[in-house]
N, C-alpha and C positions, 0 to 999 in steps of 0.2 A: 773776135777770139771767143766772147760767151756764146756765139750762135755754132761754133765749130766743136767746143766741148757737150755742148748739150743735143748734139746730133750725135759725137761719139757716142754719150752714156746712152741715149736710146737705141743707138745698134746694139750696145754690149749689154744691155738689158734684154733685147729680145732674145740675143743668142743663148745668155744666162738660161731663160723660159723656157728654150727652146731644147735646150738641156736637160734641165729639170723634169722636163716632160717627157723626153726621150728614155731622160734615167728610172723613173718613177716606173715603166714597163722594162727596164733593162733585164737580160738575163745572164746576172751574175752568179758563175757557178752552174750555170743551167735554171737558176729559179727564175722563174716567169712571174711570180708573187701569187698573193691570192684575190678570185673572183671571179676566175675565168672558165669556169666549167663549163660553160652554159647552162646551166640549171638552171631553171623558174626561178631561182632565190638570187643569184649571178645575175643572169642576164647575159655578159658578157663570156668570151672565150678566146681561143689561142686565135681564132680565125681574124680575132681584132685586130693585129699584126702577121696573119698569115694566111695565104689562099687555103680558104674550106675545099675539103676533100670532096667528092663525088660520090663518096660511097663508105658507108660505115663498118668499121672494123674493130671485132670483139674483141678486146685486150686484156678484161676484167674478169679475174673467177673470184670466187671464196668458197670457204668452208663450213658456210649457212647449208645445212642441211635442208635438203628438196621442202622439208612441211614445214620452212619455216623458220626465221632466227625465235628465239627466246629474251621477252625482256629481261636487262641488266645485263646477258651472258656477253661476253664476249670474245671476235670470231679476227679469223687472218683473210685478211683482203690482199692480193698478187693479181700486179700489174705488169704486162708485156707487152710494149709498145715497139714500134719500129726499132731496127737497130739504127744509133747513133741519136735516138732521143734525146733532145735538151732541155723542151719544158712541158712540163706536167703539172696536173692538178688533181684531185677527187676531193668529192662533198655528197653529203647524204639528203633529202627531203622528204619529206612530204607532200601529197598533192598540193598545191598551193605557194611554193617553197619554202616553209618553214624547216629548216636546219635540223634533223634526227642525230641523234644518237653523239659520241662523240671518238676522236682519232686520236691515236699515239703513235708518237713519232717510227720509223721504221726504219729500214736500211737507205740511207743517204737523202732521208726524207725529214720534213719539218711540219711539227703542225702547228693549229692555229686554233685556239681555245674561243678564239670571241668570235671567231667566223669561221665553224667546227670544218676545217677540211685539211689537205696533207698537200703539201708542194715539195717538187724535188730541188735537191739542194746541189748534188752533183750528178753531171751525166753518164760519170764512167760505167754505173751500173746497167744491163741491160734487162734485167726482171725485179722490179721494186713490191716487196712486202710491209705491209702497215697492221695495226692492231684497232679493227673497232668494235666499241662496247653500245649494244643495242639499247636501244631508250627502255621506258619500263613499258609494262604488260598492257597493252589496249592501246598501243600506238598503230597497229595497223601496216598496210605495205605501207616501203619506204624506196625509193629510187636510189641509186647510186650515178652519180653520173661524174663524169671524166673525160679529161681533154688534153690530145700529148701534140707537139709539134718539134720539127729537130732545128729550122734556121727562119726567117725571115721572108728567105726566098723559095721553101717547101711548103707541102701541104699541113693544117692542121686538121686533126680526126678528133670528131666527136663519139662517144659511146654512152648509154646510161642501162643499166642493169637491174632492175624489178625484182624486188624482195619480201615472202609473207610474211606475215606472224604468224609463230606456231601457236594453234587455238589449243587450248581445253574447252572439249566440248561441255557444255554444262549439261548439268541433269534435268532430264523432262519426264513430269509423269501430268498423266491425264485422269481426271476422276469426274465420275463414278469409269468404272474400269470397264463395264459392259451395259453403257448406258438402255434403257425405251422406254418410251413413252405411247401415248396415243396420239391418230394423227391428228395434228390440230393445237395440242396440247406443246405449251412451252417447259424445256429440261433446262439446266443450267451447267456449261462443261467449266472445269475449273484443272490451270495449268500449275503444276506446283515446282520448284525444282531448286537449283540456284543461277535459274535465268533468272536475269535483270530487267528485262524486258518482252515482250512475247506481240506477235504481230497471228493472226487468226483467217483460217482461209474466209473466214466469213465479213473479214476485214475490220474486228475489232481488234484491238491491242491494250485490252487488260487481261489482268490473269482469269477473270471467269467471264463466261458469254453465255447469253443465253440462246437456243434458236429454238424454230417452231417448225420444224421435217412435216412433210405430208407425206413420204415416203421414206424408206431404210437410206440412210446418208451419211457418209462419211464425212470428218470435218479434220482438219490438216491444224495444229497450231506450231509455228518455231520459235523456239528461245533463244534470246542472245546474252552472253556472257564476253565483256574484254573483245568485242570486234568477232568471238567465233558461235556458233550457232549450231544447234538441235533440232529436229523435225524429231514431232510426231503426230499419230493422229489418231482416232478414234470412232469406231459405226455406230451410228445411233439407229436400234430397228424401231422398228413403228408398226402398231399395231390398228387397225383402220377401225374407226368409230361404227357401232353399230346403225343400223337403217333407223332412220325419226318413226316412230309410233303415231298412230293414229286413233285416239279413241272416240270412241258413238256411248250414246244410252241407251243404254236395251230397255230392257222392261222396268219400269218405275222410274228410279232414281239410279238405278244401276248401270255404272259405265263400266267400258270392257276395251281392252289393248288389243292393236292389231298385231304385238306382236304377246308369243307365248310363253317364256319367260323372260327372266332381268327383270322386271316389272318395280318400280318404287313409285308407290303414289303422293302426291303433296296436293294443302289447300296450301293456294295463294295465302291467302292469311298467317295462316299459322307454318308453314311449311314441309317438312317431311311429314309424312303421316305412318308412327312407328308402328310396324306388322302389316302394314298394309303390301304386298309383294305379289299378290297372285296377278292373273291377267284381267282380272274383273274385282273391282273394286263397291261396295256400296256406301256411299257418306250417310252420317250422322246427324249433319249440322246443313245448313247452309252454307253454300260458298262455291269459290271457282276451282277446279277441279286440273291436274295435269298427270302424268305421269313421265319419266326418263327411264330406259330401258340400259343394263349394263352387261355386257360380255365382255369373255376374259380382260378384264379391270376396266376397261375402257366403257365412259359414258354416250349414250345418245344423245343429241339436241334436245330441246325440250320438245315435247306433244304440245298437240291445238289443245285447248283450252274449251272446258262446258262447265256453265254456271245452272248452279240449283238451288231455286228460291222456295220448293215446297218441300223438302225433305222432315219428313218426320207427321206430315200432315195426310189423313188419310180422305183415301179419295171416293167420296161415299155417291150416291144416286143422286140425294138429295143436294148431295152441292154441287154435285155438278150440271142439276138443272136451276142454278143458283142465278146464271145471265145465259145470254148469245150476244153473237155479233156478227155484226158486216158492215161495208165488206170485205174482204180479205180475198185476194190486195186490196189496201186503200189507199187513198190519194193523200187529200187533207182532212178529212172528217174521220172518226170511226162512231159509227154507232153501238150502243151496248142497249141491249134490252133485260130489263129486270117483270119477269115472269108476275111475279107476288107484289112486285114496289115497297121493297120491303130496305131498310138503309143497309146499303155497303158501300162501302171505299173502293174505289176503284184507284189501282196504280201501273205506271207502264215504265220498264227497264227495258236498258238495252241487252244485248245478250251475256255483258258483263258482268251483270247484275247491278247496276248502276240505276238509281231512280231518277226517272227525268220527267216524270207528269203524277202525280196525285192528286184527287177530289172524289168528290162525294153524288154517290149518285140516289136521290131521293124520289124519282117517278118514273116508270113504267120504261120509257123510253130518252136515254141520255146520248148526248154529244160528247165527244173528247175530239180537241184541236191538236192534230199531227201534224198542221202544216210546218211547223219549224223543224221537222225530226227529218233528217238524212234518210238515203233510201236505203233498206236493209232489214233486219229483221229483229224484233219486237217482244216482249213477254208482257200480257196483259194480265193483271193479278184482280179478281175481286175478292175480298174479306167480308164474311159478317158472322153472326152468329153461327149461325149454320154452319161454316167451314169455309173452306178457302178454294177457289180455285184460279188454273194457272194456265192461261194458252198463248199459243205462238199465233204472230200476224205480221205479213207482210206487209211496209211502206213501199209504194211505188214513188 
């Protein structure tokens, strides 16, 4: 007898489940419940109980205007499904399914505040309207999708409907407004507006950038505000650097530019050298010599560079039969011959003016060892009372 009740209670249990389960999807009054949209947030649809259609059919309009719902406002959504429809559903997303916006209930419709969508409640109607209020401003498109079916034994149709947000385009200005520079030379553009963000054809995305044009170039930057976006852009001309200068020494201590004006001359040392501007310059001092040439604003690279260790010192008969040498070229020795044998300092720079050998030469005929010195070219200095002189020798 207890093995015959407890066989009963297990059939009348399953059938209970079997029930309950059946009811839990019942479509009482025509409600099919909610979840069934298919939406990315669902998952599930009418087709879960009923053969999917083969072919989709538009059922859904509103009165979202073409550019766009507006956060907060809200719009009439009408629905027209098959005639003799019995269940239905709509729900809003986002890519991802996160749940937009939310639904008020509508003509024979119910909604659903914790799982924002609208189910119908009776089928007598054949075009169902609902009230939705669009989320706030910088939400972005949002889908609508919707799922009707009439029995069990018919087709269920899926549809989902793509909606933008109306943008305010923000404001974009560029500055400097009519930017140039020289070629080579870096400018810096700077995007101002009530963009929130800015993305740069030069693929920076801060409001300023800097670039370095070697030619007239346009540069593109867009602002984004709340999902909507601004283009603009801006020429930057360019003005080409003048030709590199070449200066020589002419006669004395006097060097001269290969080009004819722009002219600014500097000692390495000290730097600009103020008034000095013509195309020939003469120094005053010792030192290393250059010049930078400028047309319209734009600088030249810098000139080759001449060092002058006698300036100011004159160059008389008597000093300058003051030594000789040979040979030139030399190898590793040089010889210097002193005439009188009278004491002078001998010293030897590079053309830097850099000292890299001094001694003293006290008889008739002296050694200096160049074998450590690189091959190039030479300033050989003697000093004595007499004056000073300065000549050039090649190291082989």
């Amino acid at each position: 007898m207890i093995k015959k009740i407890t066989i009963l209670t297990a059939i009348l249990s399953i059938v209970v489940i079997l029930f309950y389960v059946n009811m839990a999807h019942s479509h009482t009054n025509g409600s099919q419940g909610f979840g069934y949209t298919g939406s990315p947030g669902d998952g599930k649809n009418c087709s879960t109980c009923h053969a999917s259609a083969t072919t989709a059919t538009s059922f859904i309009t509103t009165n979202i205007p073409s550019g766009g719902y507006t956060g907060g406002a809200s719009y009439t959504i009408t629905c027209k499904p098959a005639s003799g429809s019995c269940g239905f559903e709509i729900t809003c997303e986002k890519s991802g399914g996160t749940k937009e916006g939310t639904f008020s209930s509508g003509t024979n419709l119910i909604s659903n505040t914790s799982h924002p969508s609208c189910a119908l409640t009776s089928s007598t109607a054949s075009t169902w309207t609902l009230t939705w209020k669009a989320p706030a401003a910088g939400t972005g498109t949002v889908t609508f999708y919707a799922c009707y079916s009439s029995s069990t034994s018919e087709t269920a149709v899926k549809y989902s409907l793509a909606v933008n947000e109306a943008c305010t385009a923000p404001t974009l200005i560029i500055s400097p407004t009519n930017p140039s520079t020289c070629s080579g030379t870096p400018i810096s553009l700077t995007a101002s507006g009530t963009s929130t963000a800015y993305s740069w054809s030069t693929t920076g995305t801060t409001a300023t950038v800097s670039v370095t044009p070697t030619t007239q170039t346009t540069y593109t930057v867009t602002g984004t505000l709340s999902g909507c976006t601004s283009t603009s852009n801006v020429t930057v001309s360019v003005t080409a650097k003048p030709a590199t200068p070449v200066i020589t020494q002419t006669t004395g201590v006097t060097l001269s530019s290969s080009a004819s004006t722009g002219n600014q001359w500097y000692n390495s040392s000290s730097g600009i050298i103020t008034g000095a501007t013509g195309q020939t310059y003469t120094p005053t001092v010792n030192g290393t010599y250059y010049t930078i040439v400028t047309v319209n604003g734009c600088a030249s690279n810098q000139s080759n560079s001449i060092t002058l260790l006698n300036v100011g010192i004159p160059e008389s008969e008597e000093a300058n039969s003051l030594i000789r040498f040979y040979p030139n070229p030399a190898d590793d020795k040089l010889m210097v011959v002193v005439p009188d044998a009278i004491d002078i300092k001998l010293s030897v720079y590079n053309i830097q003016g850099q000292l890299l050998i001094e001694q003293a030469a006290s008889q008739k005929i002296n050694q200096i060892n160049i074998s450590n010195l690189e091959k190039g070219i030479y300033l050989l200095k003697a000093e004595s009372t007499k004056g000073i002189v300065l000549s050039r020798f090649i190291k082989d």
